[in-house]
C-alpha positions, 0 to 999 in steps of 0.5 A: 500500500502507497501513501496515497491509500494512506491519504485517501483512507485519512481523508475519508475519515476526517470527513466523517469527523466533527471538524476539529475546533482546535489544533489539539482536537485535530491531533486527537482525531489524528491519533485515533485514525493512527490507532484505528489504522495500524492496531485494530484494522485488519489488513488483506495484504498480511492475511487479515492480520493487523498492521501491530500483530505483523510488525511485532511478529517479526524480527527485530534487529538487536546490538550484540551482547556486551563484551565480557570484562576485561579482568582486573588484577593482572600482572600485565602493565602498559608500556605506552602510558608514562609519563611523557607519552600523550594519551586519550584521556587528557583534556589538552591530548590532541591524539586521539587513543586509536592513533599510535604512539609514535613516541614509544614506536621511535624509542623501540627501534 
């Protein structure tokens, strides 16, 4: 179904409405054709059902499920966080914590 149904169907139905005698009347009037539309009007194309009942019944993209911590207490210490490298976490820090150090990078070679 295109927007044109869409409209055509709202309009029907607004002429069979009181006119709105407020800006807030014709929101409630648009509402209840929203409502009427979506959540209790049974629809040829999804087999009668709803236009709720079938959104609902498919698949919804979710995020993937939060890493596990990291654990705490480890023997390992970074190397790349002295005193004279930059780092992420500064407010003045211009480099960004993606970019490589490239002070620890010279004094290894």
């Amino acid at each position: 179904m295109g927007g044109g149904q869409l409209m055509t169907s709202l309009s029907r139905y607004l002429r069979k409405q009181a006119p709105a005698e407020s800006l807030g009347h014709l929101q409630f009037q648009l509402d209840a054709f929203r409502d009427r539309y979506n959540q209790h009007r049974p629809h040829r194309a999804l087999a009668g059902q709803t236009p709720l009942v079938a959104f609902n019944a498919r698949l919804k993209a979710r995020p993937d499920p939060p890493l596990a911590p990291l654990t705490t207490g480890s023997a390992r210490t970074s190397s790349t966080t002295t005193a004279a490298s930059p780092c992420a976490t500064c407010a003045g820090c211009a480099i960004s914590a993606s970019a490589p150090n490239t002070a620890t990078a010279r004094s290894a070679s």
